[in-house]
GULO-205159 format. One record per residue: residue in one letter; x, y, z of N, C-alpha, C, O in turn. Coordinates in pm, 1 decimal, decimal comma, always signed. Each point is the difference from the previous one (the first is absolute). Last residue first. Example, Ala and Ser with C-alpha at 12.3 -4.5 7.8 and 13.67 -1.06 7.14 Angstrom:
<sites>
<site type="S" n_x="+1285,0" n_y="-225,0" n_z="+708,0" ca_x="+82,0" ca_y="+119,0" ca_z="+6,0" c_x="-77,0" c_y="+109,0" c_z="+73,0" o_x="+50,9" o_y="+110,8" o_z="+16,9"/>
<site type="A" n_x="-21,9" n_y="-682,8" n_z="-23,9" ca_x="-89,0" ca_y="+119,0" ca_z="+0,0" c_x="+90,0" c_y="+120,0" c_z="+0,0" o_x="+103,6" o_y="-1,9" o_z="+66,5"/>
</sites>
This chain:
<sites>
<site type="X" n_x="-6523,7" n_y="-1757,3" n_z="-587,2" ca_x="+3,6" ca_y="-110,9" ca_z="+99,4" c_x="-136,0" c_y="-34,0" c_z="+54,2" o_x="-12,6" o_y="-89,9" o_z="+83,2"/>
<site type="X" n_x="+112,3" n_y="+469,9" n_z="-405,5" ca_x="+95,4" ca_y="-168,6" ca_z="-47,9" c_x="-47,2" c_y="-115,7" c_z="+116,2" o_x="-14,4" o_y="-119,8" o_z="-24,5"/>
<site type="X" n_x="-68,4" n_y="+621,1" n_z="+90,5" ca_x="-104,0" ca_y="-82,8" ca_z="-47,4" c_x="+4,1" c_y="-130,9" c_z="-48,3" o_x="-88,9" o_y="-85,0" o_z="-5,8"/>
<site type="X" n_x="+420,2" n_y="+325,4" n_z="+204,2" ca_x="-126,5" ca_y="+15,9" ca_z="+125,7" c_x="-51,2" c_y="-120,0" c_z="-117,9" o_x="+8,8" o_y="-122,3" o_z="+11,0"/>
<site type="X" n_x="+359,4" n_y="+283,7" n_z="-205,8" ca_x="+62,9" ca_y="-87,5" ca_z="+58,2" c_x="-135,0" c_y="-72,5" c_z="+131,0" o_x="+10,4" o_y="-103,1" o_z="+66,5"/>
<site type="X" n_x="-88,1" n_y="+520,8" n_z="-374,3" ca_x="+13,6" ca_y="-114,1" ca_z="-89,7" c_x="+43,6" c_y="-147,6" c_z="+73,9" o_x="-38,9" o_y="-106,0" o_z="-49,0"/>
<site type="X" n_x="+55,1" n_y="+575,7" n_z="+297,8" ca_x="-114,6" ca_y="-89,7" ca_z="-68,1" c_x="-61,0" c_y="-100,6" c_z="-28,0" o_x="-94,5" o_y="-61,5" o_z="+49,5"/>
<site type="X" n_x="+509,1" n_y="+292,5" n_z="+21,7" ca_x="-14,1" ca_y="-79,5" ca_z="+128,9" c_x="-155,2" c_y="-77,7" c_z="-51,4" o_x="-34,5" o_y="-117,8" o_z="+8,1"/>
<site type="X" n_x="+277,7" n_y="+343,8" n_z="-386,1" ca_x="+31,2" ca_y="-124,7" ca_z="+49,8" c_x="-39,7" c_y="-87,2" c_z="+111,1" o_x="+4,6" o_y="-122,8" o_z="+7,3"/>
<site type="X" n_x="-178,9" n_y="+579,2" n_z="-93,6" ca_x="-27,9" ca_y="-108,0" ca_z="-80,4" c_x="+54,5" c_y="-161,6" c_z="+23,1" o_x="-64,3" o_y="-102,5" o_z="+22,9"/>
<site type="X" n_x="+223,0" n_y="+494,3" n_z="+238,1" ca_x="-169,1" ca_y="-31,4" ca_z="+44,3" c_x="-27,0" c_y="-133,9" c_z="-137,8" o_x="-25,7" o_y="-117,4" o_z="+26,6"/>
<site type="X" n_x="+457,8" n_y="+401,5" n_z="+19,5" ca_x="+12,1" ca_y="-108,1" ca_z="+57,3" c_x="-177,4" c_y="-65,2" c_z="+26,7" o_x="-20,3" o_y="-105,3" o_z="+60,5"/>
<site type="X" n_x="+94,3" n_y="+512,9" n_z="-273,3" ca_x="+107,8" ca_y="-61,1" ca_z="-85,3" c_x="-47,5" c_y="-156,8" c_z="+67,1" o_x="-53,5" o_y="-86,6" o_z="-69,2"/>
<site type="X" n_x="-188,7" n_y="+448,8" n_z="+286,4" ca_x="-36,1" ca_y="-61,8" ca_z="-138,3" c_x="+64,0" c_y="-105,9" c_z="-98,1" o_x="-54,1" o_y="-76,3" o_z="-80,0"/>
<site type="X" n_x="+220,7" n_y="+264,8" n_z="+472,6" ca_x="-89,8" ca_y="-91,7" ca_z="+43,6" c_x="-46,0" c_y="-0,4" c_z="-146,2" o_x="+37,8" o_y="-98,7" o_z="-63,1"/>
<site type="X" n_x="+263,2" n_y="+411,1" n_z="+37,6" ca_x="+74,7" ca_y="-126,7" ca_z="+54,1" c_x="-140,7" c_y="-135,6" c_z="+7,0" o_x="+8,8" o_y="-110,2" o_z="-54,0"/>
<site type="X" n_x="-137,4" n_y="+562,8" n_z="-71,3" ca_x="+53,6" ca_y="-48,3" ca_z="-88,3" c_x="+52,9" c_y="-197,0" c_z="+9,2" o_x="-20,3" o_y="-103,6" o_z="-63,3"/>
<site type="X" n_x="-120,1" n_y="+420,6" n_z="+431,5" ca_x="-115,2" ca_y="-5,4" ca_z="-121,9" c_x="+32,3" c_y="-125,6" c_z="-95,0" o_x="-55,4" o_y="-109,6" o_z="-8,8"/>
<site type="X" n_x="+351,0" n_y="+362,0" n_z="+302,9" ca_x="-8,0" ca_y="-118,6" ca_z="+35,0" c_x="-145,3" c_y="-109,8" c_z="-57,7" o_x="-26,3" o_y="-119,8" o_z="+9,9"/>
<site type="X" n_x="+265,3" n_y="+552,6" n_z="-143,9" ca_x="+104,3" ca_y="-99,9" ca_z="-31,6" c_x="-67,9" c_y="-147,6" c_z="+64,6" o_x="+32,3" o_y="-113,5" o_z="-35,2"/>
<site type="X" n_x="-290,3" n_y="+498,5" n_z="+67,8" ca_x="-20,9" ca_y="+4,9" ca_z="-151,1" c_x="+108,3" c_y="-164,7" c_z="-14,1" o_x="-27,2" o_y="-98,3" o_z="-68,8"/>
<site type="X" n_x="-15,0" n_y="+318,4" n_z="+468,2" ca_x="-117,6" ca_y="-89,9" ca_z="+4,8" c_x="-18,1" c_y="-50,7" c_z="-164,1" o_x="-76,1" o_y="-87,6" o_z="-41,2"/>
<site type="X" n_x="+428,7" n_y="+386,9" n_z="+156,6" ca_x="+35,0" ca_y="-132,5" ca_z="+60,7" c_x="-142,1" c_y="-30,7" c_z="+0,1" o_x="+14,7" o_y="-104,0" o_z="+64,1"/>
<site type="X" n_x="-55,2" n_y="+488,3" n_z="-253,9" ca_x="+138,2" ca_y="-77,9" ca_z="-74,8" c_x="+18,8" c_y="-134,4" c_z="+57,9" o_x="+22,2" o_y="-97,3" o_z="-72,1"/>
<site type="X" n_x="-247,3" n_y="+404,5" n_z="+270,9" ca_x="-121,3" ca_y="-48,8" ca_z="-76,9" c_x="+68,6" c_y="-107,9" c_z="-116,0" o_x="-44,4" o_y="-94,5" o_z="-65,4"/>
<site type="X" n_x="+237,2" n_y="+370,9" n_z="+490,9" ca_x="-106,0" ca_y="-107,8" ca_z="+53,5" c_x="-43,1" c_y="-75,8" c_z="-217,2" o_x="-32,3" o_y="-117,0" o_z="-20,7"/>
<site type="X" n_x="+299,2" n_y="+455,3" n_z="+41,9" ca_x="+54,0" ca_y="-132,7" ca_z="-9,6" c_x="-86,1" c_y="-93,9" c_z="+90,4" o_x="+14,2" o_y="-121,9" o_z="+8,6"/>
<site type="X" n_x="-175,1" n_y="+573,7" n_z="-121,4" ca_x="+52,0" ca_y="-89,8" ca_z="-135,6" c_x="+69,4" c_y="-123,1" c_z="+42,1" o_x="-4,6" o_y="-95,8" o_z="-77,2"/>
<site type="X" n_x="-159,7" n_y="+312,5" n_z="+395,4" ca_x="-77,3" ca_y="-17,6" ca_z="-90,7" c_x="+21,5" c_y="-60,7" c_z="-75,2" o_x="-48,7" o_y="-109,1" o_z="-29,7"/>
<site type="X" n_x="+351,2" n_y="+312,9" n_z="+303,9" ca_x="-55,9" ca_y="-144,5" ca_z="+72,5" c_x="-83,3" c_y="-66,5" c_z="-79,0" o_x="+2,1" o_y="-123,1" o_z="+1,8"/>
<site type="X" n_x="+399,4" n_y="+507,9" n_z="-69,0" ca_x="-158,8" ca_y="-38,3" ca_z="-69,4" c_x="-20,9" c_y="-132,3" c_z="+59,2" o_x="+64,7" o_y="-98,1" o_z="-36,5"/>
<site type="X" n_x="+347,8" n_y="+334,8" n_z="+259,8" ca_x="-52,1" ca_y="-86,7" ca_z="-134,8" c_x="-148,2" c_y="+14,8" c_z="-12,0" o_x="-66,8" o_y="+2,3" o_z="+103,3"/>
<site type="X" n_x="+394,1" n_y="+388,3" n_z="+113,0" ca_x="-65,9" ca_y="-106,8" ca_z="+25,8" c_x="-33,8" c_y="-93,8" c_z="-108,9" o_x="+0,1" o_y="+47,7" o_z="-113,5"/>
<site type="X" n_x="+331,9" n_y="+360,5" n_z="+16,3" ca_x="-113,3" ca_y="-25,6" ca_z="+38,1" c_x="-38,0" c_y="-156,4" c_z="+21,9" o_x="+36,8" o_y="-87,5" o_z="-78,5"/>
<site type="X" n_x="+432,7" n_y="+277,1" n_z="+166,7" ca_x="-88,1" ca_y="-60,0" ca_z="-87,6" c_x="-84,2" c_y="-10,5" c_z="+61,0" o_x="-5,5" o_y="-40,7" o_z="+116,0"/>
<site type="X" n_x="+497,6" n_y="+287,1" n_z="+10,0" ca_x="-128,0" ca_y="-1,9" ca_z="+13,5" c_x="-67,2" c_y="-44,9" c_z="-110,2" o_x="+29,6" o_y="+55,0" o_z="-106,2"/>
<site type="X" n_x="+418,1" n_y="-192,6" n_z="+286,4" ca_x="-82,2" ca_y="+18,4" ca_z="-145,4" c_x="-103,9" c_y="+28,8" c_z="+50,3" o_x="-60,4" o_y="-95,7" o_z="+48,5"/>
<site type="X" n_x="+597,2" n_y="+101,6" n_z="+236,4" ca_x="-141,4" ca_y="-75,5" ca_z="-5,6" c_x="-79,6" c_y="+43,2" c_z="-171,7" o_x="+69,4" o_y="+44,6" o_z="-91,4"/>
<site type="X" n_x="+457,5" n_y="-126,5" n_z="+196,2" ca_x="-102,9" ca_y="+123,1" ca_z="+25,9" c_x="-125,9" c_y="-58,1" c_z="-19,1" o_x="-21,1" o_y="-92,4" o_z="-78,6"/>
<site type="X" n_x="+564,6" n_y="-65,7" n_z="+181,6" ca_x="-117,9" ca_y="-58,6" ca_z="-39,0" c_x="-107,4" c_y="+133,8" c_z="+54,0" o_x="-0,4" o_y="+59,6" o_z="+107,6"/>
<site type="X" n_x="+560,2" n_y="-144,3" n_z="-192,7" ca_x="-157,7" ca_y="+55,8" ca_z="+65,2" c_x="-99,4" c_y="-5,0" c_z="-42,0" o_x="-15,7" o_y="+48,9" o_z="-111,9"/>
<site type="X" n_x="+564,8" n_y="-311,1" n_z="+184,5" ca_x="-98,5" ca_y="+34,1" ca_z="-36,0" c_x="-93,0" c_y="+69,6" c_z="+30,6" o_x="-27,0" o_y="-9,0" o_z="+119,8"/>
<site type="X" n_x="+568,6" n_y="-2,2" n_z="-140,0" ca_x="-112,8" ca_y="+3,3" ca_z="+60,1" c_x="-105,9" c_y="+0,7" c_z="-68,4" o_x="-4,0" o_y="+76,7" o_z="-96,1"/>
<site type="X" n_x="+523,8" n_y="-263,2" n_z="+110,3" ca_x="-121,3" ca_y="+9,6" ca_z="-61,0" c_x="-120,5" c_y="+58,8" c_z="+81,3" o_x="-40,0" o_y="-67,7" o_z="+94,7"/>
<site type="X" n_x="+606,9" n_y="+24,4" n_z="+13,5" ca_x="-115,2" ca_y="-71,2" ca_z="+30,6" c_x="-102,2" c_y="+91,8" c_z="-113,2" o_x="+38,5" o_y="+112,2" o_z="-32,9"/>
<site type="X" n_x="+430,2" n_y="-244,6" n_z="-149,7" ca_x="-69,8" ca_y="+114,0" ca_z="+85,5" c_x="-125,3" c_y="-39,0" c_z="+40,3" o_x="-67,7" o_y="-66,0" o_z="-78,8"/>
<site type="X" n_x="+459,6" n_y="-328,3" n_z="-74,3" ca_x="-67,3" ca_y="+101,2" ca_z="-44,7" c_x="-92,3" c_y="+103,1" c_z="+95,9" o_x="-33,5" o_y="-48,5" o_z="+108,1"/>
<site type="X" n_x="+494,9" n_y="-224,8" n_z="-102,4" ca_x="-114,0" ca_y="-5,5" ca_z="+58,9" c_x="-99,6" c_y="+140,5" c_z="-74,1" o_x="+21,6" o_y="+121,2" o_z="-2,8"/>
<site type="X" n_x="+309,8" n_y="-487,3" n_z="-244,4" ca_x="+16,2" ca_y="+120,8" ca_z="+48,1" c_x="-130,2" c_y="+60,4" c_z="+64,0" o_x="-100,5" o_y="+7,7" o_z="-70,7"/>
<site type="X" n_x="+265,8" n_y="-523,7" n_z="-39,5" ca_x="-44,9" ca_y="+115,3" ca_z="-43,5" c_x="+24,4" c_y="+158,3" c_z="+86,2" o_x="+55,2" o_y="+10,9" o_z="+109,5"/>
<site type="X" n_x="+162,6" n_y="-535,1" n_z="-193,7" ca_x="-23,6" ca_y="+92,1" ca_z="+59,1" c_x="-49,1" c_y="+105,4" c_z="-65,0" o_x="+60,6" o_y="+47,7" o_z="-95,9"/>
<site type="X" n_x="-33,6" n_y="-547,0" n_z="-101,6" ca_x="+62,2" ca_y="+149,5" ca_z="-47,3" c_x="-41,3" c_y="+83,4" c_z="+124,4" o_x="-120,0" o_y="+14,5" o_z="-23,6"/>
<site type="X" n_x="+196,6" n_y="-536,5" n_z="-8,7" ca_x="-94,8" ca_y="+87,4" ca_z="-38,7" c_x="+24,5" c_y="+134,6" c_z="+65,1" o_x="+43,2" o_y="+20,8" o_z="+113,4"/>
<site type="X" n_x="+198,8" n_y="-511,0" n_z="-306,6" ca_x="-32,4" ca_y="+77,7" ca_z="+86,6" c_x="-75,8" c_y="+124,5" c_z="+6,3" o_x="+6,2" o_y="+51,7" o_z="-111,6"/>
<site type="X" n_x="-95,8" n_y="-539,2" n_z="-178,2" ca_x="+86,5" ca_y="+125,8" ca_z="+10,7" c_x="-12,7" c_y="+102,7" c_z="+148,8" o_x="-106,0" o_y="+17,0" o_z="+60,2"/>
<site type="X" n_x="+99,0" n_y="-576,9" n_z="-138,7" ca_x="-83,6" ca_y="+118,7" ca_z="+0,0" c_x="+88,0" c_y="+124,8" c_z="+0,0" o_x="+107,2" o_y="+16,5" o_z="+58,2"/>
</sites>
């Protein structure tokens, strides 16, 4: 293995972090988005559960 190179100490770093004033979310719209995503989901999965009820 090769020996490995000493570095040279580098200067401490500071970070600052500033806040973002943002308006609030629309509850509305994402109340209606997630009933829209979960709409969807059960529809996707409802036929098959269906089809698997009446088979038997």
């Amino acid at each position: 293995m090769a020996a490995r190179k000493t570095r040279t100490a580098r200067p401490e770093r500071r970070f600052y972090v500033e806040g973002v004033r943002r308006e609030p979310p629309d509850l509305r719209k994402l109340s209606k988005a997630l009933l829209a995503v979960v709409l969807a989901e059960q529809a996707r999965s409802s036929p098959s559960a269906d089809t698997s009820e009446s088979a038997q």
